[in-house]
C-alpha positions as a Python dict, from the first residue, in 0.01 Angstrom:
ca = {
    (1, 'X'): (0, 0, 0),
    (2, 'X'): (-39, -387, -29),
    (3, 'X'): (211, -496, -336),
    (4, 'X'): (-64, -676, -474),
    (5, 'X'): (-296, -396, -484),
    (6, 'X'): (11, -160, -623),
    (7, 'X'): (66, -471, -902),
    (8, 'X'): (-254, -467, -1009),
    (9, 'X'): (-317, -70, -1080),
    (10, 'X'): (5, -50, -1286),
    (11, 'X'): (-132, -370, -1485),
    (12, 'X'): (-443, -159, -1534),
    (13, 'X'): (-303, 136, -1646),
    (14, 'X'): (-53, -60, -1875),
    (15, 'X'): (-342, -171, -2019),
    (16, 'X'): (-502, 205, -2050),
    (17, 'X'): (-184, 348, -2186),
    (18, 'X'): (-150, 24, -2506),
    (19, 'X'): (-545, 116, -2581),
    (20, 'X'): (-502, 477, -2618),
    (21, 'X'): (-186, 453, -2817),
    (22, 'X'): (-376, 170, -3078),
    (23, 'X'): (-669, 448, -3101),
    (24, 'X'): (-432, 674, -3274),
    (25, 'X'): (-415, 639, -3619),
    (26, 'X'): (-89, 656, -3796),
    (27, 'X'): (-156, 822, -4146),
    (28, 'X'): (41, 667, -4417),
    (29, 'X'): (195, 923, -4684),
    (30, 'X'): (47, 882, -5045),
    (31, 'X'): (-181, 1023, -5291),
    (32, 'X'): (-563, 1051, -5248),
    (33, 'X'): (-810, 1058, -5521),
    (34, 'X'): (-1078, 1115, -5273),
    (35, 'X'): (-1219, 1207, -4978),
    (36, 'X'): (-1274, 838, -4877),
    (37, 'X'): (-911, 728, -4922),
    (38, 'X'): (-793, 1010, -4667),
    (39, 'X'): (-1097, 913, -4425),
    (40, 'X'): (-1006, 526, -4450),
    (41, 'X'): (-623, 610, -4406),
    (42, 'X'): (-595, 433, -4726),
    (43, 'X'): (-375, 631, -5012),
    (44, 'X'): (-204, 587, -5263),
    (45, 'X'): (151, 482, -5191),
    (46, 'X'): (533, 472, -5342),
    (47, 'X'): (535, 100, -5420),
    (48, 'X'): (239, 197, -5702),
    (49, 'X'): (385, 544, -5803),
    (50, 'X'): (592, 465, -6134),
    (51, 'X'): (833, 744, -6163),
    (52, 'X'): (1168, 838, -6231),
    (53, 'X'): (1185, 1086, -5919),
    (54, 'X'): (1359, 959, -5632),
    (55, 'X'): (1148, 819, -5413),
    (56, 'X'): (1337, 904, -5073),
    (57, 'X'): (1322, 1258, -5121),
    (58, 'X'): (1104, 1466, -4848),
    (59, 'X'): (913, 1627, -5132),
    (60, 'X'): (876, 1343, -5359),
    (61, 'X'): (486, 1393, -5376),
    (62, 'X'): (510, 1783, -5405),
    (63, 'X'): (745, 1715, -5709),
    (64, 'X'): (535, 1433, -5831),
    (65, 'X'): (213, 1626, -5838),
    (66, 'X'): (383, 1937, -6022),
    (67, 'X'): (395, 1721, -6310),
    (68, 'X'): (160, 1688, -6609),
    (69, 'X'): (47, 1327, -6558),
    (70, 'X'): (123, 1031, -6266),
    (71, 'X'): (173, 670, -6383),
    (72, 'X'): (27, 449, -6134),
    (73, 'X'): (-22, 97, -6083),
    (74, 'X'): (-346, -61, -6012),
    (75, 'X'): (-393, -329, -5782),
    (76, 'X'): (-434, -557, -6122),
    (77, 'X'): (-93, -454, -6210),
    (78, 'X'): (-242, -307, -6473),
    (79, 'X'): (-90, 84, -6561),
    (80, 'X'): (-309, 346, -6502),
    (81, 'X'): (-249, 755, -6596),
    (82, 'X'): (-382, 1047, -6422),
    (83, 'X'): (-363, 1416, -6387),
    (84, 'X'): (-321, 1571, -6072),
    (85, 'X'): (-624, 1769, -6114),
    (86, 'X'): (-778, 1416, -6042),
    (87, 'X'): (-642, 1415, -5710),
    (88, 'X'): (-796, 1497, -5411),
    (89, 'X'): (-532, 1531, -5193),
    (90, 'X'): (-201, 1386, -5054),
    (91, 'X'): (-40, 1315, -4711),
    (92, 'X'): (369, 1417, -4681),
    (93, 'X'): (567, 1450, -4381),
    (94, 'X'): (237, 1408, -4157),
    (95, 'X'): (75, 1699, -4317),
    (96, 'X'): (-248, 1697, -4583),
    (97, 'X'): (-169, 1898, -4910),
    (98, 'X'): (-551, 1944, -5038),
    (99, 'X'): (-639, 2018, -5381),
    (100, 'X'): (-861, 2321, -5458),
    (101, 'X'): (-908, 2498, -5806),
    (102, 'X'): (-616, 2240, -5929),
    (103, 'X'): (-372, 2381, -5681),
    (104, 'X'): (-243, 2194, -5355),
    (105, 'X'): (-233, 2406, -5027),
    (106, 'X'): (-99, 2294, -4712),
    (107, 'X'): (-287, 2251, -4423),
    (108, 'X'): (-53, 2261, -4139),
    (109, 'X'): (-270, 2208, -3863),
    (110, 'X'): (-560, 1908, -3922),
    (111, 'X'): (-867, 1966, -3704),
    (112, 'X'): (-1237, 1937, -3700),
    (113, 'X'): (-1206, 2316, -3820),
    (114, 'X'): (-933, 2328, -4042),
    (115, 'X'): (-796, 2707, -4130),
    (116, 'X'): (-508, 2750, -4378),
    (117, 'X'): (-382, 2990, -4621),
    (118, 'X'): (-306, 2992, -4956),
    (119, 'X'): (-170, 3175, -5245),
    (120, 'X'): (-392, 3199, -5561),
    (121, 'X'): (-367, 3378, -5877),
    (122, 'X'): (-642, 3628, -5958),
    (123, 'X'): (-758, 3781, -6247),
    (124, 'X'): (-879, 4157, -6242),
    (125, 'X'): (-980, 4362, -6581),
    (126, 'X'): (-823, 4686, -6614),
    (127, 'X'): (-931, 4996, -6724),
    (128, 'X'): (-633, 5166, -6739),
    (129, 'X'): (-526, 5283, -7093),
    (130, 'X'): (-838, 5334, -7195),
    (131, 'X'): (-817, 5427, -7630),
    (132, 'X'): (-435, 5444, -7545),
    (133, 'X'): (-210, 5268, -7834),
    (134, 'X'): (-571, 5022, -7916),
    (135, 'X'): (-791, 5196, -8187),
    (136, 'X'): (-1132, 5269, -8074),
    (137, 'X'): (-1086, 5204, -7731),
    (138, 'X'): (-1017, 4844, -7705),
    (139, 'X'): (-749, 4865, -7441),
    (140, 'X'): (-1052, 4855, -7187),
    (141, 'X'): (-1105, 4573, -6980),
    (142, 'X'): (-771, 4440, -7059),
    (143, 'X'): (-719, 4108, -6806),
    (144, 'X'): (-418, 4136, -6516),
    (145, 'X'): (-318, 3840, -6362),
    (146, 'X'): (-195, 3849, -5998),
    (147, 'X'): (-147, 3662, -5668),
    (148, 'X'): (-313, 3699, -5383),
    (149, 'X'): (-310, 3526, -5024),
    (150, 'X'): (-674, 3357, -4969),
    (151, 'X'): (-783, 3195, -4648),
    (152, 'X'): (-965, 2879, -4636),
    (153, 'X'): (-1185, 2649, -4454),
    (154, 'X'): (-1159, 2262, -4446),
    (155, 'X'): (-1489, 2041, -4258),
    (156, 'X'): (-1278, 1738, -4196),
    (157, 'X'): (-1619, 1533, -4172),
    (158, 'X'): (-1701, 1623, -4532),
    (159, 'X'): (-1395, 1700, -4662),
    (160, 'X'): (-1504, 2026, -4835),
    (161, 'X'): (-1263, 2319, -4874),
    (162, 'X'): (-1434, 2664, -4844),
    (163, 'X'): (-1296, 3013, -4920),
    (164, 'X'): (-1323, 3163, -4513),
    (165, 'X'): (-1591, 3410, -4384),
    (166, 'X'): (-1720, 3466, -4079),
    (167, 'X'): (-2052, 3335, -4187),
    (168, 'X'): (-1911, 2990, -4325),
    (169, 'X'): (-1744, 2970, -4026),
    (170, 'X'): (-2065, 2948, -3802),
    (171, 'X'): (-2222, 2701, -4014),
    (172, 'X'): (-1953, 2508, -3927),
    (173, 'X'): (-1977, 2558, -3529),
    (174, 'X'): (-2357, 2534, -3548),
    (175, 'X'): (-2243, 2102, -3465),
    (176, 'X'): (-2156, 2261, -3144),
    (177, 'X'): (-2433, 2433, -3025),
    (178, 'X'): (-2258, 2553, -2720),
    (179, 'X'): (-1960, 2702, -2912),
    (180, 'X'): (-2181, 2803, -3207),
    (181, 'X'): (-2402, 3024, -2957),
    (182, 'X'): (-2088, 3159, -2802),
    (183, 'X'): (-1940, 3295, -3058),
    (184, 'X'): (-2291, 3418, -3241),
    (185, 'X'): (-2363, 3619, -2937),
    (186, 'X'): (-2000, 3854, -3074),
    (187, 'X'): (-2009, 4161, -3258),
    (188, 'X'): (-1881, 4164, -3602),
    (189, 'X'): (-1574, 4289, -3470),
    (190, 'X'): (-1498, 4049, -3201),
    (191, 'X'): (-1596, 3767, -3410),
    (192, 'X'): (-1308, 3859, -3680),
    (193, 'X'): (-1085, 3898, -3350),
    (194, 'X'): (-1127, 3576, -3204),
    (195, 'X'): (-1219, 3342, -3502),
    (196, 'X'): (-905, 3141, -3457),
    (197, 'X'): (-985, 3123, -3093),
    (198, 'X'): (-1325, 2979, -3174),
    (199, 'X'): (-1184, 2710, -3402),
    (200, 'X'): (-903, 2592, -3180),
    (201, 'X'): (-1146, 2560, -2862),
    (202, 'X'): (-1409, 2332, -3122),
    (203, 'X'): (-1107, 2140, -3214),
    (204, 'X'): (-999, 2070, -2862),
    (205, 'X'): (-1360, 1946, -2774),
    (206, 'X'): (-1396, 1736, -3125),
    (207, 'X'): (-1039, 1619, -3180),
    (208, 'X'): (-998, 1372, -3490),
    (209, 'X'): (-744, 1092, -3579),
}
């Protein structure tokens, strides 16, 4: 091969290489208060956190948003107080924490489709003890708190968390009509076998920053 020729295809593909690597976005950790800060890649960082929790720690935002209120600094200097029920999000250790109900679950894997799981406390009404030790009966529907796993849906183009079904799922594959008819063509069954299949193979054709 003429050197010039062989010169001027690793010059190109220099050039390829530099263009896809600026195309990826490097998220910056912080705190979101909406969907628009996580979109633009522009949160809330350290320098405007005013805390007394070390700010090198690898769970500094997990620790920061367990407490009642954040101290923050606006861009006027100016101190500003929220709750982290205000929040919608934050980014730590490149993965999203997303608030739902006012608790933060982790989404380990960010996609178009994003599934994760998370723990949630529910509360049932007994009926147990019925008239036993409560005069006239009033030990009925007596509230029981628990915790139960819960699986969730995230639409990275809306940013809007969803408890999972099958059917929520297919709304969200009908932007792939391809995909969406695939998988609408299963039986019940099949589509609760191969769900995570599904959402993998959208994410691979509709990958995101």
């Amino acid at each position: 091969m003429n050197k010039n020729i062989l010169i001027f295809i690793l010059f190109v593909f220099s050039k390829t290489l530099n263009a896809q690597n600026d195309s990826i976005v490097e998220r910056k950790e912080g705190l979101y208060l909406d969907y628009l800060q996580f979109t633009e890649n522009k949160p809330i960082t350290k320098q405007r956190i005013i805390t007394d929790i070390d700010t090198g720690q690898l769970d500094f935002f997990t620790k920061l948003v367990s407490q009642k209120q954040i101290k923050l600094l606006s861009m006027k200097k100016d101190t500003i107080i929220i709750s982290p029920k205000d929040l919608w999000g934050y980014f730590q250790n490149n993965i999203l924490y997303i608030n739902y109900n006012n608790d933060f679950y982790k989404v380990p894997v960010l996609g178009a489709i994003s599934y994760f799981i998370g723990i949630q406390e529910v509360t049932y009404y007994s009926n147990m003890g019925i008239g036993v030790g409560y005069p006239y009966g009033m030990g009925a529907g007596m509230p029981v708190k628990t915790k139960e796993m819960k699986d969730f849906l995230l639409d990275y183009h809306t940013g809007k968390v969803y408890p999972f079904s099958i059917e929520q799922l297919e709304e969200l594959l009908k932007k792939d009509e391809e995909i969406y008819k695939e998988f609408s063509q299963l039986s019940r069954k099949q589509k609760r076998k191969k769900y995570s299949y599904y959402i993998r193979k959208f994410n691979e054709k509709h990958p995101v920053n």
